[in-house]
MIDOSE-1310 file (N, C-alpha, C; in nm, 2 decimals, decimal comma, always signed):
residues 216
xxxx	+0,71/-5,17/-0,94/+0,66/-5,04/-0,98/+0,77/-4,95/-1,02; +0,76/-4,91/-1,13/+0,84/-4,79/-1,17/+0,85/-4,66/-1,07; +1,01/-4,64/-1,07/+0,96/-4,48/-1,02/+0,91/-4,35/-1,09; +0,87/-4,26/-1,03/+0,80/-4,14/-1,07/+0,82/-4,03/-1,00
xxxx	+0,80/-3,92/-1,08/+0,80/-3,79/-1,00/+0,72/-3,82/-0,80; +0,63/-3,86/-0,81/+0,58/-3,86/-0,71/+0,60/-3,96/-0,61; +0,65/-4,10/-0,65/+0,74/-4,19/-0,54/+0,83/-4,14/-0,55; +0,92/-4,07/-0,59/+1,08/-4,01/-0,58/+1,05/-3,90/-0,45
xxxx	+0,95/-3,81/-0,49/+0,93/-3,72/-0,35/+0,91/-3,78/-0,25; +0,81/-3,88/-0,23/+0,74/-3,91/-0,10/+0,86/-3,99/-0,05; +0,99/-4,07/-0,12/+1,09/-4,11/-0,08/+1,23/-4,05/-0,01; +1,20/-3,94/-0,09/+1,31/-3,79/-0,03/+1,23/-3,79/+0,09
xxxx	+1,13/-3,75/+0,12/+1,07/-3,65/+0,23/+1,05/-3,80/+0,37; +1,06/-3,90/+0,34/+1,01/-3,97/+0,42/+1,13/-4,10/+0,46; +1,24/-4,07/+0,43/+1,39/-4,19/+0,40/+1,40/-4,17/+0,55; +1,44/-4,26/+0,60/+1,42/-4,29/+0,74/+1,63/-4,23/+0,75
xxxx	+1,67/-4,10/+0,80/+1,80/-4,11/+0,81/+1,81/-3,92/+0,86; +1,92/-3,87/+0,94/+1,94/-3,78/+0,96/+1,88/-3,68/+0,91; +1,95/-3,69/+0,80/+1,96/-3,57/+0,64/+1,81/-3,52/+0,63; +1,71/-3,64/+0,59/+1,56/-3,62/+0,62/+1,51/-3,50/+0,69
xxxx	+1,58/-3,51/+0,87/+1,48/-3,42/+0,94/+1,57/-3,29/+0,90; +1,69/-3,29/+0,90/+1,75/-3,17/+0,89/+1,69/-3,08/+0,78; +1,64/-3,19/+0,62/+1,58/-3,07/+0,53/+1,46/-3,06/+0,58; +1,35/-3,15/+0,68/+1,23/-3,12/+0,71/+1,26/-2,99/+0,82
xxxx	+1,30/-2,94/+0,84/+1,35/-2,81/+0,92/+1,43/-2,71/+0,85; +1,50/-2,72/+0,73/+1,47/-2,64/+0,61/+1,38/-2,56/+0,56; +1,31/-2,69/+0,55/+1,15/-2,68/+0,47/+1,09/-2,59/+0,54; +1,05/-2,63/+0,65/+0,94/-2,58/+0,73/+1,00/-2,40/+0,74
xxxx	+1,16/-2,36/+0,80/+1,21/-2,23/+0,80/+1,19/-2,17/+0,68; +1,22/-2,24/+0,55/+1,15/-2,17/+0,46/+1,06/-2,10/+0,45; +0,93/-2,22/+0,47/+0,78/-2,13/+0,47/+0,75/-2,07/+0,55; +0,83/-2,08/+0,66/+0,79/-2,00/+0,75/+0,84/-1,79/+0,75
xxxx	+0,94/-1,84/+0,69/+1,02/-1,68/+0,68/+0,96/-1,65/+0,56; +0,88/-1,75/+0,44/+0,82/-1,66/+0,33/+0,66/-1,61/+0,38; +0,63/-1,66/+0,48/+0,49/-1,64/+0,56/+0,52/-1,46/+0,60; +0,60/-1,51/+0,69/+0,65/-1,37/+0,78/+0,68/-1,27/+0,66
xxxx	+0,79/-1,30/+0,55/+0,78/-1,20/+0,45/+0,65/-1,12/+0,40; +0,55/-1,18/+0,35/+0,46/-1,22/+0,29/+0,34/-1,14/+0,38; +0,36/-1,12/+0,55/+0,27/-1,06/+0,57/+0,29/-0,97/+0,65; +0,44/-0,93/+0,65/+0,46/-0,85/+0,72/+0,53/-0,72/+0,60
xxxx	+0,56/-0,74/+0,48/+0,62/-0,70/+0,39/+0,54/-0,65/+0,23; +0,45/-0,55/+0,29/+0,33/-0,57/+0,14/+0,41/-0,61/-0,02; +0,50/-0,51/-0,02/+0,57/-0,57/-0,15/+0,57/-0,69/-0,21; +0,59/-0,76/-0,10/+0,62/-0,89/-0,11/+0,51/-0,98/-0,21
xxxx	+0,37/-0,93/-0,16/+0,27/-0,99/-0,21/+0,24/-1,01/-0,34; +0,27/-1,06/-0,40/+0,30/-1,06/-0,60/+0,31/-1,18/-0,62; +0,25/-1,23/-0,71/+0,30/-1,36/-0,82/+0,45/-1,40/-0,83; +0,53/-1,26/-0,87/+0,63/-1,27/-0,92/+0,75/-1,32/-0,80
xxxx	+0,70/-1,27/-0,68/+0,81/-1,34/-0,50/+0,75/-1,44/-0,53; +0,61/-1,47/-0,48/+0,61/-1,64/-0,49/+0,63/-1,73/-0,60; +0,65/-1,71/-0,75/+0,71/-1,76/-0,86/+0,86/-1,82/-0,78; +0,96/-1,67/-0,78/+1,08/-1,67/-0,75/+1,13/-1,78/-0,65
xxxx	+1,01/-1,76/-0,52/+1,09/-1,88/-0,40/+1,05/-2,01/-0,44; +0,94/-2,01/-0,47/+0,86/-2,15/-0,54/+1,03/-2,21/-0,66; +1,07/-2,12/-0,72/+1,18/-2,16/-0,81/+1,32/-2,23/-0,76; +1,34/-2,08/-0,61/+1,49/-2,14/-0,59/+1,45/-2,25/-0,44
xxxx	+1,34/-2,24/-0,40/+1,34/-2,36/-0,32/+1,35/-2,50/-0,40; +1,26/-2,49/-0,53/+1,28/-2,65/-0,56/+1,45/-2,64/-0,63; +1,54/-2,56/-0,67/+1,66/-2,58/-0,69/+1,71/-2,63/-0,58; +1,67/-2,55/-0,45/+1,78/-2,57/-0,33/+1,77/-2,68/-0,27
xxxx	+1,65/-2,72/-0,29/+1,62/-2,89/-0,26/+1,70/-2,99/-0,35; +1,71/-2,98/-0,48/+1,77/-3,00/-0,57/+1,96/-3,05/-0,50; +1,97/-2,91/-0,43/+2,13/-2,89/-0,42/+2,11/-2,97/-0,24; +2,03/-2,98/-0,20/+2,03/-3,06/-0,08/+2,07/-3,23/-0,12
xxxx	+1,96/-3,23/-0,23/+1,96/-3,42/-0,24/+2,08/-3,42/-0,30; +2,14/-3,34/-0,35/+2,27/-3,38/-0,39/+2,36/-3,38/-0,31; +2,35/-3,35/-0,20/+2,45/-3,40/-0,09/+2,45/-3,53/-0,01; +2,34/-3,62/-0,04/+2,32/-3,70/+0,02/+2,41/-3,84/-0,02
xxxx	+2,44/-3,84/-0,15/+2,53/-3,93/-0,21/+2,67/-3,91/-0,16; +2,71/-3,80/-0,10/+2,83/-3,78/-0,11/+2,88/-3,75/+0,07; +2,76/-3,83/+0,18/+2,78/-3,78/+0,34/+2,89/-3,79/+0,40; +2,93/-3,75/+0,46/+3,08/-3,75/+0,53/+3,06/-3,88/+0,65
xxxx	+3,13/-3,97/+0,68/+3,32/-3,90/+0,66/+3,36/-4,02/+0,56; +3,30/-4,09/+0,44/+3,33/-4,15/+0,33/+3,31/-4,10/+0,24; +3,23/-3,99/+0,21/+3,20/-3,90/+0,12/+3,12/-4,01/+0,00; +3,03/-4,07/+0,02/+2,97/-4,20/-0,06/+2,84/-4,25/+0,02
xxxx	+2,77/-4,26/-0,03/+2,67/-4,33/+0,01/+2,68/-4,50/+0,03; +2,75/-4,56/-0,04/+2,81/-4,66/-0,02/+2,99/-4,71/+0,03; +2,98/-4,73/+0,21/+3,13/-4,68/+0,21/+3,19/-4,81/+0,20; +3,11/-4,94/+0,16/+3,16/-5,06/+0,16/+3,26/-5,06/+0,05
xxxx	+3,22/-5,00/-0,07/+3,26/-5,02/-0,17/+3,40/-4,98/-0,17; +3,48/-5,02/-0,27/+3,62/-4,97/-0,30/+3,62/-4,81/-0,31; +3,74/-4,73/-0,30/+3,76/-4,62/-0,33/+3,74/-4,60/-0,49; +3,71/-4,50/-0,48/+3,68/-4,43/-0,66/+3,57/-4,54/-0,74
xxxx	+3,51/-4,64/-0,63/+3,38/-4,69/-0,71/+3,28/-4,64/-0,73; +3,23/-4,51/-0,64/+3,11/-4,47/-0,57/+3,17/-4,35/-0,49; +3,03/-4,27/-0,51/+3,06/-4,14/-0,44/+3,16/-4,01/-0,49; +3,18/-3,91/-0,37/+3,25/-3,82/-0,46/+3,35/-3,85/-0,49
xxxx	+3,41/-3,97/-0,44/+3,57/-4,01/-0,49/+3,57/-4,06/-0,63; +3,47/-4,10/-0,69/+3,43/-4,16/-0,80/+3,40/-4,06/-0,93; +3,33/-3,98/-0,87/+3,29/-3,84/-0,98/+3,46/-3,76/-1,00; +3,51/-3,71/-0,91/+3,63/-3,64/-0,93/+3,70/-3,72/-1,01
xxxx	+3,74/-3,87/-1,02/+3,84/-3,94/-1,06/+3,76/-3,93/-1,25; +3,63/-3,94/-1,23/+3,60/-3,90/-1,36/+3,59/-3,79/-1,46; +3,61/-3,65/-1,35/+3,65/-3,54/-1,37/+3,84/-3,53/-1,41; +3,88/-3,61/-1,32/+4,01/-3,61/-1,35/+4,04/-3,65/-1,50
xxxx	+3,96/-3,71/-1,54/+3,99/-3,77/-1,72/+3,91/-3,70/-1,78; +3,82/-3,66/-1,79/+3,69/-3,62/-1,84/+3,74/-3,45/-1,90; +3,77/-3,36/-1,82/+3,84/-3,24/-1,79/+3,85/-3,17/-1,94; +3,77/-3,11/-2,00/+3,80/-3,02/-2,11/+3,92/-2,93/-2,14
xxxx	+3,96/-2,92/-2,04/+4,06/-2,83/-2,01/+4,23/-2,90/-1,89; +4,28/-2,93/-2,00/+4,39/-3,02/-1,91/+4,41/-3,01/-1,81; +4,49/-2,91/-1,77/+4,54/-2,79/-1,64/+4,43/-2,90/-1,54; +4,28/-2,86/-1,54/+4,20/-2,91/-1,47/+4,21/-3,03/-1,41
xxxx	+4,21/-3,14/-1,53/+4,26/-3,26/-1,49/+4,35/-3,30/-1,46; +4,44/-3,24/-1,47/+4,63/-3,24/-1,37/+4,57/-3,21/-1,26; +4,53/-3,11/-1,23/+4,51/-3,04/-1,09/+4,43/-3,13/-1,02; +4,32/-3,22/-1,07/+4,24/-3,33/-0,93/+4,36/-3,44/-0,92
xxxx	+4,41/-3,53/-1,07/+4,50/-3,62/-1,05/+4,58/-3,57/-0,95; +4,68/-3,52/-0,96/+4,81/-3,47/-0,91/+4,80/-3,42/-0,77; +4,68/-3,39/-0,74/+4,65/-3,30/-0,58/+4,53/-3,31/-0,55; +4,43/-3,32/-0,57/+4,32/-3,32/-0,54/+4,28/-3,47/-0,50
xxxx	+4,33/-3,56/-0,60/+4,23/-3,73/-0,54/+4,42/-3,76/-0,42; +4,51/-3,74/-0,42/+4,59/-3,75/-0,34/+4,57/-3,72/-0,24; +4,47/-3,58/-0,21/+4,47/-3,58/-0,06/+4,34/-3,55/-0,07; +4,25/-3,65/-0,11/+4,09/-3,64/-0,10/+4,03/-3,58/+0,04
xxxx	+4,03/-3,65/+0,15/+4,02/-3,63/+0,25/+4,01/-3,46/+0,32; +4,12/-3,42/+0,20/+4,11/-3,28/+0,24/+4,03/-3,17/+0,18; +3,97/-3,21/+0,06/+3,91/-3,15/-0,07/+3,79/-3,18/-0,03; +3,75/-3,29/-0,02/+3,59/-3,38/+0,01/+3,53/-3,28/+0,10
xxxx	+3,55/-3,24/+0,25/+3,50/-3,19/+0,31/+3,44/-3,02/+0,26; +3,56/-2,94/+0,19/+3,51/-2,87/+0,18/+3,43/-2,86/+0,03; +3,40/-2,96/-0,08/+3,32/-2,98/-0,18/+3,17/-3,03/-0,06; +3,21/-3,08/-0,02/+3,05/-3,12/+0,09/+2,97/-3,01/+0,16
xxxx	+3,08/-2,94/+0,24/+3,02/-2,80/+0,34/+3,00/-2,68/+0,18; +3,02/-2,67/+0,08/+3,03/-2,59/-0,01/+2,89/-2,62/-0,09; +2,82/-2,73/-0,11/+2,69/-2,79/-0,15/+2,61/-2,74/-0,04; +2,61/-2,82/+0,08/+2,55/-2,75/+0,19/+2,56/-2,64/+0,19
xxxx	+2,61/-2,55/+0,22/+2,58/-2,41/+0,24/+2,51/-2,36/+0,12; +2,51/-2,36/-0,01/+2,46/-2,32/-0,10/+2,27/-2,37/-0,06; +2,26/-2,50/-0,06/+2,14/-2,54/-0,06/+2,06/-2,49/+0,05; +2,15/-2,46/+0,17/+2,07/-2,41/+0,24/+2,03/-2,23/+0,22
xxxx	+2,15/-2,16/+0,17/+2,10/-2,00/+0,13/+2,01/-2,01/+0,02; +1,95/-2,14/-0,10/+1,86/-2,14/-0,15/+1,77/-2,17/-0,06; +1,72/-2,26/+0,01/+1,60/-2,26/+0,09/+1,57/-2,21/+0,18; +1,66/-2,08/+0,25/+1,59/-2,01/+0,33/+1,62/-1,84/+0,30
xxxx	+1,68/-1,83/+0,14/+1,70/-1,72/+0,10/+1,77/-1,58/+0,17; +1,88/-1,70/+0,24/+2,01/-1,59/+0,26/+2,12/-1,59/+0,22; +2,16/-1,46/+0,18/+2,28/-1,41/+0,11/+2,27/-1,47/-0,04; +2,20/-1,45/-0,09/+2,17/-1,55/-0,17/+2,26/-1,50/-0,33
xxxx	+2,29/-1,34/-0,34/+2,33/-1,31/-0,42/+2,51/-1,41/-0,43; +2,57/-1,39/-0,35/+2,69/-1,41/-0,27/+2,69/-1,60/-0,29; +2,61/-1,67/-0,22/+2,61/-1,82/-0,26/+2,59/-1,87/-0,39; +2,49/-1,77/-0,47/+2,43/-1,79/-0,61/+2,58/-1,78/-0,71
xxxx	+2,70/-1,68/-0,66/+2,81/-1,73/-0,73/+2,89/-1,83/-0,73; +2,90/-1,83/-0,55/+2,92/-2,00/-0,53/+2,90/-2,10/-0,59; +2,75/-2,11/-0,61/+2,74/-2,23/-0,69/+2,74/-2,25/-0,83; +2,74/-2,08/-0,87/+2,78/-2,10/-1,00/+2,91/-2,19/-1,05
xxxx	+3,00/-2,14/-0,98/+3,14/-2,17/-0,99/+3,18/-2,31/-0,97; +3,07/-2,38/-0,86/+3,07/-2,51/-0,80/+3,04/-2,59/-0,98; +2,91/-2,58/-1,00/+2,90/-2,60/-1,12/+2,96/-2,56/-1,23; +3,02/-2,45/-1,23/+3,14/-2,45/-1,37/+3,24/-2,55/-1,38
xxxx	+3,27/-2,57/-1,23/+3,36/-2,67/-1,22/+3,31/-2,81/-1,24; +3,22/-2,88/-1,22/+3,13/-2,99/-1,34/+3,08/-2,97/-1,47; +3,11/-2,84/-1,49/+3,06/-2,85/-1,67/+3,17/-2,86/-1,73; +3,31/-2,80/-1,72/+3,41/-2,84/-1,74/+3,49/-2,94/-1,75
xxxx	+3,44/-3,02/-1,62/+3,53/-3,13/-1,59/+3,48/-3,24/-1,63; +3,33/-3,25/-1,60/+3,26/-3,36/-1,73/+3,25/-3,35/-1,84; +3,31/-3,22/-1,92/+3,23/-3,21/-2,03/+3,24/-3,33/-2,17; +3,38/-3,40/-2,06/+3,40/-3,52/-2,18/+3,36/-3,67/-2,17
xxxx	+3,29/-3,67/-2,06/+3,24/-3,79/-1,95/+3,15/-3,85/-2,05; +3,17/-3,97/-2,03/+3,04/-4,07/-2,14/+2,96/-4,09/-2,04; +2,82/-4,02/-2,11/+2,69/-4,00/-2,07/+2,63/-3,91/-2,02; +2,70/-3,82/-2,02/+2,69/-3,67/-1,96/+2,62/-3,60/-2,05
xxxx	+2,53/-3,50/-2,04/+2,54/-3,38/-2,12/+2,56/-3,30/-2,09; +2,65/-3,17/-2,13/+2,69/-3,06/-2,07/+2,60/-3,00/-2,08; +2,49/-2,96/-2,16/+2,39/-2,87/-2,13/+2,34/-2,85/-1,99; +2,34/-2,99/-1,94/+2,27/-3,02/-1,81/+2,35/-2,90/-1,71
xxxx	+2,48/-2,93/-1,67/+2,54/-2,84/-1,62/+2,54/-2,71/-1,61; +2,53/-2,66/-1,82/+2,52/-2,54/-1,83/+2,39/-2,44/-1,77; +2,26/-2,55/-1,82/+2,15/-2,46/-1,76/+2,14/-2,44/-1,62; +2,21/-2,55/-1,53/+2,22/-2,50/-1,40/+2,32/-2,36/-1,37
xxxx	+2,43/-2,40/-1,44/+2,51/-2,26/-1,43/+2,41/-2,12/-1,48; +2,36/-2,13/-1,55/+2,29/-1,99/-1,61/+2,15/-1,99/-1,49; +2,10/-2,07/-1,46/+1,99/-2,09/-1,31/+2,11/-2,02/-1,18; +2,19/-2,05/-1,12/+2,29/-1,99/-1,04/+2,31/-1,82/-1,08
xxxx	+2,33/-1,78/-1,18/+2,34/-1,67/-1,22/+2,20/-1,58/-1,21; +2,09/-1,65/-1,28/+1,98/-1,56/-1,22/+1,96/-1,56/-1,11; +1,96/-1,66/-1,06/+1,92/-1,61/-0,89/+2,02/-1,53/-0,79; +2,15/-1,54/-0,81/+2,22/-1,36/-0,82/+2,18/-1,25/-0,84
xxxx	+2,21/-1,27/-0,99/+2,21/-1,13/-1,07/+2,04/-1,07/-1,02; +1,92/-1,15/-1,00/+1,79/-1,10/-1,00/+1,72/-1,10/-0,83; +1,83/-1,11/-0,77/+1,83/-1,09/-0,62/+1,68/-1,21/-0,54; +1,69/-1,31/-0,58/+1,60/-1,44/-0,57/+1,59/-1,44/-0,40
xxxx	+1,72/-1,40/-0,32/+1,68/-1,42/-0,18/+1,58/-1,32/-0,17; +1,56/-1,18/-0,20/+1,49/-1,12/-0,17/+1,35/-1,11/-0,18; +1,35/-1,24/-0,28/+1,16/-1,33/-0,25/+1,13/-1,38/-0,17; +1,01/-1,36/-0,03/+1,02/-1,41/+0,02/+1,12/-1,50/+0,10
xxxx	+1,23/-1,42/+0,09/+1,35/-1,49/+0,20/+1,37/-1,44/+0,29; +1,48/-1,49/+0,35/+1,56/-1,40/+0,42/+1,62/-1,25/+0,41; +1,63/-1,24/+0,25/+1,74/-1,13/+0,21/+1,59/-1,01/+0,22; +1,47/-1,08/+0,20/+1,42/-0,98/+0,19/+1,37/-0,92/+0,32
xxxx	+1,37/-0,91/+0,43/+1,39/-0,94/+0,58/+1,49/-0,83/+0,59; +1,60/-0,87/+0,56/+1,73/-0,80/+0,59/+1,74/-0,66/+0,51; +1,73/-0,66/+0,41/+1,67/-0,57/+0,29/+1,55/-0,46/+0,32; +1,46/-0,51/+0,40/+1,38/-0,42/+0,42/+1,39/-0,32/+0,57
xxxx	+1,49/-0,41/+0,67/+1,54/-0,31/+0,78/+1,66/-0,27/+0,73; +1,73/-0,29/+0,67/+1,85/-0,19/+0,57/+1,82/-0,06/+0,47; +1,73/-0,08/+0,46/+1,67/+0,00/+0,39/+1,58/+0,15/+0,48; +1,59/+0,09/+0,60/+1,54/+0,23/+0,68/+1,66/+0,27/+0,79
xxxx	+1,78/+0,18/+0,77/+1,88/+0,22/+0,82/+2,02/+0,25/+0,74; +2,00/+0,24/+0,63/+2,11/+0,24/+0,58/+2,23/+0,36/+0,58; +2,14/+0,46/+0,64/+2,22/+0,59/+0,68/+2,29/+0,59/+0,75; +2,31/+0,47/+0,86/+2,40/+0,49/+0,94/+2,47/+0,35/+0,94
xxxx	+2,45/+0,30/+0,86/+2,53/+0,15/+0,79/+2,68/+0,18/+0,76; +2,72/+0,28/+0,69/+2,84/+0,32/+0,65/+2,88/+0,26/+0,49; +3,04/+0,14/+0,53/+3,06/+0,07/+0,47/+2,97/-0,06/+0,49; +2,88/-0,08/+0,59/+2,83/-0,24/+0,63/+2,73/-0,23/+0,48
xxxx	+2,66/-0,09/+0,42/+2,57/-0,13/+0,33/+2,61/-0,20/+0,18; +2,74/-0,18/+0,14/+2,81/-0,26/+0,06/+2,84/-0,36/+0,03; +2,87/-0,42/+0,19/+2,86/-0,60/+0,24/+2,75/-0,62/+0,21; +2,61/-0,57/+0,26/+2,47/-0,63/+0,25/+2,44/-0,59/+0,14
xxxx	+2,48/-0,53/+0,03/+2,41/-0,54/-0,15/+2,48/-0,65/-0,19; +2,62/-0,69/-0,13/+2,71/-0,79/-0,18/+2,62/-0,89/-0,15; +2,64/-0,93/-0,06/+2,53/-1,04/+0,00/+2,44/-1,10/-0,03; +2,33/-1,00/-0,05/+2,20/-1,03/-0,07/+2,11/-1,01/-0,19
């Protein structure tokens, strides 16, 4: 049987392995904080918040299953394999040549795949974090540049990769940006939670209300 949109889900949501339950406890804090938004927050109630989380949850899912290929402490889904066959050791080494911009590809060659081990982790916890302030809509202004920049750094670095298309990249980078620039946690998230008791305290916030616009 071919796969499909719909054996691809039922195989994310049901893969017998860690990662599973951890996003099935995602999921669920999700709906649950867009519930509480939702009925504790009239604003909230609009097309336009449930559009918005309905959007960056299936991204943030998106930026979950992409961590799955790359689990620590091989950073590969397959750790049998040789180094740079598979996994993220494999994509950098193809960013290392690929690299639109030299500088770039000096900098993974030369330092980055030399001391993989030290880079890997935080390209890992930097996916993670992101995927999780998309699915439960915190700080989201603040991660949404994160992962812009995560992905600048793949549009760039594959842009020369055979088989790649950079568009793919790019629309993700411009998706990363709206959910910034247009305050996406604040649908039904968390930000909007935090946003709405900031908003009756911010008089005595000081400087803390500048962290939380940054933020959220």
């Amino acid at each position: 049987m071919n796969a499909n949109p719909a054996s691809d889900v039922v195989h994310f949501l049901l893969q017998p392995a860690w990662t599973t339950g951890v996003y099935w406890l995602l999921m669920l804090g999700s709906l649950a904080i867009a519930a509480y938004a939702f009925v504790a927050i009239p604003a909230q109630r609009s097309v336009q918040h449930v559009g918005n989380w309905i959007f960056r949850f299936l991204i943030g899912s998106m930026w979950w299953q992409q961590t799955l290929w790359k689990l620590p402490p091989y950073y590969t889904d397959q750790p049998d394999q040789p180094f740079g066959a598979t996994g993220l050791s494999y994509w950098m080494t193809e960013l290392g040549k690929s690299a639109a911009i030299p500088l770039q590809g000096d900098f993974v060659n030369t330092i980055v795949l030399p001391h993989f081990y030290v880079f890997a982790p935080v390209v890992y916890s930097l996916e993670v974090l992101t995927a999780v302030s998309l699915l439960l809509g915190l700080f989201l202004r603040f991660w949404g540049v994160i992962g812009a920049l995560q992905i600048l750094n793949l549009w760039l670095g594959l842009y020369n990769a055979q088989g790649e298309w950079p568009w793919t990249y790019f629309f993700l980078l411009v998706l990363q940006l709206i959910f910034a620039l247009h305050h996406y946690g604040r649908s039904l998230g968390l930000d909007a939670i935090i946003a709405q008791r900031y908003a009756a305290e911010k008089a005595h916030l000081g400087i803390g209300r500048f962290v939380i616009e940054a933020l959220t």
